[in-house]
NUBA-724455 format. One record per atom (N, C-alpha, C, O): residue in one letter; x, y, z. Coordinates in steps of 0.2 Angstrom, whole numbers, padded with zeros to 4 digits, always signed. Example, Ala and Ser with C-alpha at 12.3 -4.5 7.8 and 13.67 -1.06 7.14 Angstrom:
2
A+0066-0028+0039/A+0062-0022+0039/A+0066-0016+0039/A+0071-0017+0042/S+0064-0011+0035/S+0068-0005+0036/S+0064+0000+0039/S+0067+0006+0040/
END
This chain:
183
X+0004-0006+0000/X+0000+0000+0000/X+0004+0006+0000/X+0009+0007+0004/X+0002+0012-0006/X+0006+0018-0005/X+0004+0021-0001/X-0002+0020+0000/X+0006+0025+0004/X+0002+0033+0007/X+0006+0039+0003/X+0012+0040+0002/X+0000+0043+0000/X+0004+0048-0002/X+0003+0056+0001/X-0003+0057+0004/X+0007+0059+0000/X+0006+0066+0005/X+0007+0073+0000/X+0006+0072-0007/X+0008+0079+0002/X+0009+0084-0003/X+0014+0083-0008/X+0012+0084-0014/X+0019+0081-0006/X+0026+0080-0007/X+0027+0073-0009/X+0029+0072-0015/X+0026+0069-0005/X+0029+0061-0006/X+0024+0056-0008/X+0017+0056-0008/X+0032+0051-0009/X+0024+0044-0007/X+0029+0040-0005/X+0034+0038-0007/X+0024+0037+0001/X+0027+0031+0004/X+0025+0025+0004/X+0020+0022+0006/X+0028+0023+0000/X+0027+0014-0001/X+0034+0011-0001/X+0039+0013-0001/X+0032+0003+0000/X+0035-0002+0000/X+0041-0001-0004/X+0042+0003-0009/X+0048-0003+0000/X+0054-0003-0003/X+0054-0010-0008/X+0051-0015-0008/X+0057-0008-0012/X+0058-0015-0020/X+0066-0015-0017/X+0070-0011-0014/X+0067-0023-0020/X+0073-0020-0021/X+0079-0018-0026/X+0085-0020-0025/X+0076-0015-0032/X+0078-0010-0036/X+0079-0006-0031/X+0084-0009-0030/X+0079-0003-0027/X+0079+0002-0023/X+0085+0001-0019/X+0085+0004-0014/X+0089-0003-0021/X+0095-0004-0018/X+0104+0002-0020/X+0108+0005-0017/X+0102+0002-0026/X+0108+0010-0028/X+0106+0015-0024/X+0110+0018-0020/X+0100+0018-0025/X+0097+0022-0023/X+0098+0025-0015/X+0099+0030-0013/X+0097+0018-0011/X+0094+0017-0003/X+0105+0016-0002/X+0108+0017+0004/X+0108+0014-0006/X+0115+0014-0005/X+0117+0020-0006/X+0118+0022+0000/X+0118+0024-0010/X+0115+0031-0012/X+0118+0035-0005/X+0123+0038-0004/X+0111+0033-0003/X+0112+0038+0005/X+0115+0036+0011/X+0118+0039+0015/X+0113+0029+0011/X+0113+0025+0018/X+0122+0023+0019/X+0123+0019+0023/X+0126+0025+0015/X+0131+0025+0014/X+0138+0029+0016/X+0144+0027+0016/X+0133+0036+0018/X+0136+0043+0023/X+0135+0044+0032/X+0130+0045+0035/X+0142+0041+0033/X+0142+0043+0040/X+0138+0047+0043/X+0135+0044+0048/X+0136+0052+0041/X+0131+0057+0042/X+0125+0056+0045/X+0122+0058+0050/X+0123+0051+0041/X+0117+0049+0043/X+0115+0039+0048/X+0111+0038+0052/X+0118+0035+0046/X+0118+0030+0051/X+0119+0029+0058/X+0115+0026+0062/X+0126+0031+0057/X+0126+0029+0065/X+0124+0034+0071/X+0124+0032+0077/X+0121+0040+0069/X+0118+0045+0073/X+0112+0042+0075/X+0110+0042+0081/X+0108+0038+0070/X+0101+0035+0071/X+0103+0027+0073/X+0098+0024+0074/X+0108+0022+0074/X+0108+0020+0077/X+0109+0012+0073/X+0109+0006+0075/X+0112+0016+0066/X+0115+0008+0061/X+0121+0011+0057/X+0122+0017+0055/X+0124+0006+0056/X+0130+0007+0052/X+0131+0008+0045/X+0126+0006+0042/X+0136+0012+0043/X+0134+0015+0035/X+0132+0009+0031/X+0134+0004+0034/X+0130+0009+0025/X+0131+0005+0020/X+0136+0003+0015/X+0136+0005+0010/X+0141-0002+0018/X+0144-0004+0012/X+0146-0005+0006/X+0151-0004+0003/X+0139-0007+0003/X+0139-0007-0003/X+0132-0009-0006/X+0128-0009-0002/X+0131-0010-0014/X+0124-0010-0016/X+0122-0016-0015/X+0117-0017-0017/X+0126-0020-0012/X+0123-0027-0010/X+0121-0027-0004/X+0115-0027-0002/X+0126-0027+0000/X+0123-0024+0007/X+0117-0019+0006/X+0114-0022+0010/X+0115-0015+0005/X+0110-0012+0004/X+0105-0014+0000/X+0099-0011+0001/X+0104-0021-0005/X+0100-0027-0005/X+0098-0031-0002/X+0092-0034-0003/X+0101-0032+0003/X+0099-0038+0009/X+0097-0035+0014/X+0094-0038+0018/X+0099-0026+0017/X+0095-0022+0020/X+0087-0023+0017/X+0083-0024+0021/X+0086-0022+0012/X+0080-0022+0010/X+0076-0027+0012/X+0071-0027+0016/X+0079-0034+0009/X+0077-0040+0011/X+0074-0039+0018/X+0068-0038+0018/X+0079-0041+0024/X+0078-0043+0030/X+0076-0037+0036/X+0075-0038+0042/X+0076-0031+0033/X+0074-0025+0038/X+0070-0022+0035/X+0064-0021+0038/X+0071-0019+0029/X+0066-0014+0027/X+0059-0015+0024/X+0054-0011+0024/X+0059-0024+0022/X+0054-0026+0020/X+0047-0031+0026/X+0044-0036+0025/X+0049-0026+0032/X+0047-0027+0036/X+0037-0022+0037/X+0036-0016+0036/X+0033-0025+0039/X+0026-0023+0036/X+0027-0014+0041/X+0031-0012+0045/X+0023-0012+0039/X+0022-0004+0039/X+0029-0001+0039/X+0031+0003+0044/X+0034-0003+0032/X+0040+0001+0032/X+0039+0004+0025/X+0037+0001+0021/X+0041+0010+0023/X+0039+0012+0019/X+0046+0016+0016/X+0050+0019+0020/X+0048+0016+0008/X+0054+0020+0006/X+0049+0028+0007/X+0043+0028+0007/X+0052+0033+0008/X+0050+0041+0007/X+0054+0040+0000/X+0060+0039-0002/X+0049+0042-0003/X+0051+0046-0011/X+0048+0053-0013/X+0042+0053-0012/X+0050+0057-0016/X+0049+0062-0020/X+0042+0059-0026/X+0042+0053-0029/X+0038+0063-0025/X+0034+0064-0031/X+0036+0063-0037/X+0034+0059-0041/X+0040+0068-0037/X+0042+0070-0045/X+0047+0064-0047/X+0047+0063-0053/X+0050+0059-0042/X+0051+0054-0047/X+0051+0047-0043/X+0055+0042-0044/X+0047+0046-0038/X+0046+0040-0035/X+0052+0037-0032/X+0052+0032-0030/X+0058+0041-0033/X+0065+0037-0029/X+0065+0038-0023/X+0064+0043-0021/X+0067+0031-0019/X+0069+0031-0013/X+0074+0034-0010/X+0079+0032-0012/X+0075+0041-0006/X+0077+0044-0001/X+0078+0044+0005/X+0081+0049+0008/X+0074+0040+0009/X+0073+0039+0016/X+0069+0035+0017/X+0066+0032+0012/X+0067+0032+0023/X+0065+0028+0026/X+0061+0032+0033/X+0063+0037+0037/X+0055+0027+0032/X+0050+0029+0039/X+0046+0022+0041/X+0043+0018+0037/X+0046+0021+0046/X+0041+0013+0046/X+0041+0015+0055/X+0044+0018+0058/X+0034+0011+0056/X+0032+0009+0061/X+0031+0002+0064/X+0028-0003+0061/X+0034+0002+0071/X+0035-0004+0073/X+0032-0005+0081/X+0034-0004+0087/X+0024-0008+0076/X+0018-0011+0082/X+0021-0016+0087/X+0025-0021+0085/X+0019-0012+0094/X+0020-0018+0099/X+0026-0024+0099/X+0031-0021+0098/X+0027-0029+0100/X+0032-0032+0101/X+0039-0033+0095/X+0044-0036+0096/X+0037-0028+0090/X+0042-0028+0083/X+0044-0020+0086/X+0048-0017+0081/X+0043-0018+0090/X+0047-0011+0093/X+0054-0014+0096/X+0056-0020+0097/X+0057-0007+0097/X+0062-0010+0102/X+0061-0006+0108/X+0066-0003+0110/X+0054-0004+0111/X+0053-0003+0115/X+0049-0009+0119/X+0048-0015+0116/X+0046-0007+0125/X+0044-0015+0127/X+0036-0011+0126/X+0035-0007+0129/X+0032-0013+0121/X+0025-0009+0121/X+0021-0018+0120/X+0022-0024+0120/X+0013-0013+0121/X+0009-0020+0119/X+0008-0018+0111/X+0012-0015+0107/X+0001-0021+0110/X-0001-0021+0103/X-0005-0017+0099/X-0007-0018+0094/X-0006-0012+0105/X-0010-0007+0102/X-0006-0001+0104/X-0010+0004+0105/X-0001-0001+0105/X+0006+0005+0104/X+0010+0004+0099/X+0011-0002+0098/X+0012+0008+0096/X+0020+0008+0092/X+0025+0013+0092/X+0024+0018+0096/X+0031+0012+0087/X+0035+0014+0087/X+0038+0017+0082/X+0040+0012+0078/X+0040+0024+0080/X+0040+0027+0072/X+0047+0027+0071/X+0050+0030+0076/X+0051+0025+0067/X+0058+0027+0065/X+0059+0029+0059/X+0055+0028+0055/X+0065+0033+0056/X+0064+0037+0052/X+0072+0039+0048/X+0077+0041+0051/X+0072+0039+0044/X+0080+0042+0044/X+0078+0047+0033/X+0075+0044+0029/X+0081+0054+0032/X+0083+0053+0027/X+0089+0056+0025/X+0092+0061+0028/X+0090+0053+0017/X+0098+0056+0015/X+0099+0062+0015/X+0095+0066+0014/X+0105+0064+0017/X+0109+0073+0019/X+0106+0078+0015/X+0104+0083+0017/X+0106+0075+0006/X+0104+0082+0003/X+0096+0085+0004/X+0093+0089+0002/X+0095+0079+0007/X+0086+0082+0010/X+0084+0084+0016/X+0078+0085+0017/X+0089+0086+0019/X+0090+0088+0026/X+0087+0095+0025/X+0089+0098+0021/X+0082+0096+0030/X+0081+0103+0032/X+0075+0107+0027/X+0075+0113+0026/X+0070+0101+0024/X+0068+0104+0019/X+0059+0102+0023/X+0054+0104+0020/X+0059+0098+0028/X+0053+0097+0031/X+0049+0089+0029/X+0043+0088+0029/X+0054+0085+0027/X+0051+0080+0022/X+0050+0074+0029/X+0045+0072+0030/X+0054+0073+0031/X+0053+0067+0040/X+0048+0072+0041/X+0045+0072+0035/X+0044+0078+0045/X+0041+0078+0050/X+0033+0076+0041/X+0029+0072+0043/X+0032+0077+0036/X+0028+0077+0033/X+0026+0069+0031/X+0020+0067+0029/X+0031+0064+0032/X+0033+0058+0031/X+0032+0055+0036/X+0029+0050+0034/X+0032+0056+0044/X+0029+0056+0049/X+0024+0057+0053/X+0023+0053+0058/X+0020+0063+0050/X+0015+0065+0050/X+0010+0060+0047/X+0005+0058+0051/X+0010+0058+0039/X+0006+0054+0036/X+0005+0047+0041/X+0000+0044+0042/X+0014+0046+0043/X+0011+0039+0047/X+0008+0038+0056/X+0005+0034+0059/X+0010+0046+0057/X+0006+0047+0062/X-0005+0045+0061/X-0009+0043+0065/X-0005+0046+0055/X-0011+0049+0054/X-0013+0039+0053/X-0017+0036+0056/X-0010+0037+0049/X-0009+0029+0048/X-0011+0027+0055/X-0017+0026+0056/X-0006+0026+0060/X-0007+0022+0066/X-0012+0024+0069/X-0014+0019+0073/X-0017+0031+0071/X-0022+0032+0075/X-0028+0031+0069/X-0033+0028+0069/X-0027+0033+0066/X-0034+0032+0059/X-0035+0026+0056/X-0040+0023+0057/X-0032+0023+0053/X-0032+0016+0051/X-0031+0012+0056/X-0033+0006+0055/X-0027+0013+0060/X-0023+0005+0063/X-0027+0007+0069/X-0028+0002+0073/X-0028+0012+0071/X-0032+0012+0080/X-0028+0008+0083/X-0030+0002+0086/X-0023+0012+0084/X-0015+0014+0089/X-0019+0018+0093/X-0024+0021+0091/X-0016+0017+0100/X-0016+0022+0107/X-0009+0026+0109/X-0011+0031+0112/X-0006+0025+0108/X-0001+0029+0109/X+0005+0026+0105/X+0006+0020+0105/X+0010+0032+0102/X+0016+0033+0098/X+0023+0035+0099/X+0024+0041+0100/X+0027+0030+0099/X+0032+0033+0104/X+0038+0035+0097/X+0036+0034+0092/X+0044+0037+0098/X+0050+0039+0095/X+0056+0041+0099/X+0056+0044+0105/X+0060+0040+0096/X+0066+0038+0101/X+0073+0042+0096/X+0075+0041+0090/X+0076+0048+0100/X+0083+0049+0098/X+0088+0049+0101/X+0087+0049+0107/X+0094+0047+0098/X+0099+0047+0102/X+0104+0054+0106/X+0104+0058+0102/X+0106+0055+0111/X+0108+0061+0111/X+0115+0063+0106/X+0118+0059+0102/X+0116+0071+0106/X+0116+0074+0100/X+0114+0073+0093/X+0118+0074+0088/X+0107+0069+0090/X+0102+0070+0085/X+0098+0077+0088/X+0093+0076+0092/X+0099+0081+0087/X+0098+0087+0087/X+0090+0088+0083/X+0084+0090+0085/X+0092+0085+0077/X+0090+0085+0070/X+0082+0080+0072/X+0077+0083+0073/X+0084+0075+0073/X+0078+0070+0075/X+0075+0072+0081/X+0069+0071+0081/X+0078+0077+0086/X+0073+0077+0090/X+0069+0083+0089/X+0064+0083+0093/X+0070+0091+0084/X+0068+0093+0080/X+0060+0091+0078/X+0054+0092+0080/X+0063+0086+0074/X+0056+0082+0070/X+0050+0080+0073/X+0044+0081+0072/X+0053+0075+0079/X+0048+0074+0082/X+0042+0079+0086/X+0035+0079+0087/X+0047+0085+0088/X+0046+0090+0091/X+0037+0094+0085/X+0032+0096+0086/X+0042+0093+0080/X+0039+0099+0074/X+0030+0092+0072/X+0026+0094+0068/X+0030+0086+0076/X+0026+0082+0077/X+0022+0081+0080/X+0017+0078+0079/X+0023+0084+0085/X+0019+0085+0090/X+0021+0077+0094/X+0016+0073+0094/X+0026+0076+0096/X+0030+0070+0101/X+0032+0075+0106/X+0034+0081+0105/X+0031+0073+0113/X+0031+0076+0120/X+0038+0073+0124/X+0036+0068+0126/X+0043+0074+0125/X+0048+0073+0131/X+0044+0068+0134/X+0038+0070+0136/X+0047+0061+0134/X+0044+0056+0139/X+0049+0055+0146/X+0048+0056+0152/X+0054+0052+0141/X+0060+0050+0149/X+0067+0047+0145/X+0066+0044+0140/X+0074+0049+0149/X+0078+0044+0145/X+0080+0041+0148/X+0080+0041+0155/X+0085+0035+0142/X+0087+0029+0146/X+0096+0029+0145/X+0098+0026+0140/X+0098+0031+0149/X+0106+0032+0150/X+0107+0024+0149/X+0103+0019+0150/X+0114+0024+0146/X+0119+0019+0145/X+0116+0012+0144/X+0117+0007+0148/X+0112+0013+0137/X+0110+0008+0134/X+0114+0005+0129/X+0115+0009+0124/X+0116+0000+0128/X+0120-0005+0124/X+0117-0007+0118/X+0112-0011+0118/X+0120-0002+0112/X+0118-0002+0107/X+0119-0008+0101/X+0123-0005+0097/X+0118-0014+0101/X+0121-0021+0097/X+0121-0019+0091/X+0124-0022+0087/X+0118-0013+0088/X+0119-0012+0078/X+0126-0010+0078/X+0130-0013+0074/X+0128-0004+0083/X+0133-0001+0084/X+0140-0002+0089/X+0145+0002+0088/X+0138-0008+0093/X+0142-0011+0098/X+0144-0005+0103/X+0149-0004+0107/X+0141-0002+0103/X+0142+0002+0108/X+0137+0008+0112/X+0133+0010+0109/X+0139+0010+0119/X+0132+0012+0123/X+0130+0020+0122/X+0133+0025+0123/X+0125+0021+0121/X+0120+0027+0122/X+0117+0030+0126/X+0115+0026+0131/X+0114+0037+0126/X+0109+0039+0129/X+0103+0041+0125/X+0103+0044+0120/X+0097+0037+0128/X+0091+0036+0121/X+0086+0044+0125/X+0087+0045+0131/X+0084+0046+0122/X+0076+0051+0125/X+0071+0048+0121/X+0071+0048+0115/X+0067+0046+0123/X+0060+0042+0121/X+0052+0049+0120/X+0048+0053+0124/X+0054+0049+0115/X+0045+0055+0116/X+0039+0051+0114/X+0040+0045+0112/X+0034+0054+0115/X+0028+0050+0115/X+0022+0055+0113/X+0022+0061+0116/X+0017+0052+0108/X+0009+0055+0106/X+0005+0051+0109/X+0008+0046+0112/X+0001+0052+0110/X-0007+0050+0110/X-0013+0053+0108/X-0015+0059+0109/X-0016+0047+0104/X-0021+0047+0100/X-0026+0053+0102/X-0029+0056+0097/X-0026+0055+0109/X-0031+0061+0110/X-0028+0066+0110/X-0031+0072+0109/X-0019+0067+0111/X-0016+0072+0110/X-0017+0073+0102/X-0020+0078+0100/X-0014+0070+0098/X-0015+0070+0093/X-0021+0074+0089/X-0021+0079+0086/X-0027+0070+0092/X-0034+0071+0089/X-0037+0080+0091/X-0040+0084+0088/X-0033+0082+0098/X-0034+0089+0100/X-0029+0096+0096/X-0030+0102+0095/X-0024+0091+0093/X-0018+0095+0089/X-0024+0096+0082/X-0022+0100+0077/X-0028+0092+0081/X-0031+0090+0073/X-0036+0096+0074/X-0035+0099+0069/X-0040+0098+0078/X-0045+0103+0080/X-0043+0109+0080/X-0048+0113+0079/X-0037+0113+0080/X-0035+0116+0081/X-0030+0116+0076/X-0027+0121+0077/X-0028+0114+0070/X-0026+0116+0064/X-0031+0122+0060/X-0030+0123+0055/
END
């Protein structure tokens, strides 16, 4: 299923979408701040597709104008979280490549899936999660209407091999629904 927005459309990664998703996922800049290591190469960035990306409510973020994969946004219901949630919570993650920074495409990419988990999927609460100094990501969540929940100091990071401090923000469905009223 596509979702489409002013700007994007979010659907399923292919995995054509491997040069493309190597492309970006391949700058320092962007991995290990969010919590994975750059991409090696366009095969490696094949079998990301495979075994992560093509996991249900993951969607590539593409431009309109020409359907190319630039980012990634997916959510992860209940026990497919890495937080401990049940099944009527999730959790949104998101990343896009450098030359799209700062043009507002995550919180609009986020928004659509905001609107996915409480409107179609009748989710209760929606969590997100940055690492400290992503500036950038917590920014976005912010610009989302995501609330400071709590952090979790010196957690051991296995993508990365090594320990972080996470800040977890959180919506809820009535937060959300009162943000809607007021638009």
């Amino acid at each position: 299923m596509d979702l489409v927005t002013a700007r994007l459309i979010l659907r399923p990664w292919r995995e054509a979408d491997a040069p493309s998703l190597y492309e970006y996922a391949k700058d320092p800049a962007v991995g290990p701040i969010a919590g994975w290591p750059p991409h090696t190469s366009v095969e490696n960035s094949r079998e990301i597709i495979r075994t992560v990306l093509s996991a249900p409510e993951t969607y590539a973020v593409c431009l309109k104008e020409d359907n190319r994969a630039i980012g990634s946004v997916g959510l992860m219901i209940g026990s497919r979280s890495n937080l401990d949630l049940p099944e009527t919570e999730g959790e949104i993650g998101y990343w896009i490549g450098v030359p799209f920074w700062g043009r507002g495409l995550i919180p609009e990419a986020v928004n659509e899936l905001i609107r996915r988990a409480f409107a179609d999927l009748s989710l209760t609460t929606l969590w997100c999660g940055y690492f400290d100094g992503n500036e950038k990501s917590r920014r976005a969540q912010e610009k989302c209407g995501f609330i400071y929940h709590h952090t979790n100091k010196d957690v051991f990071w296995a993508l990365m091999n090594d320990v972080r401090t996470e800040h977890i923000t959180r919506l809820t469905k009535e937060e959300w629904e009162r943000s809607k009223r007021h638009e």
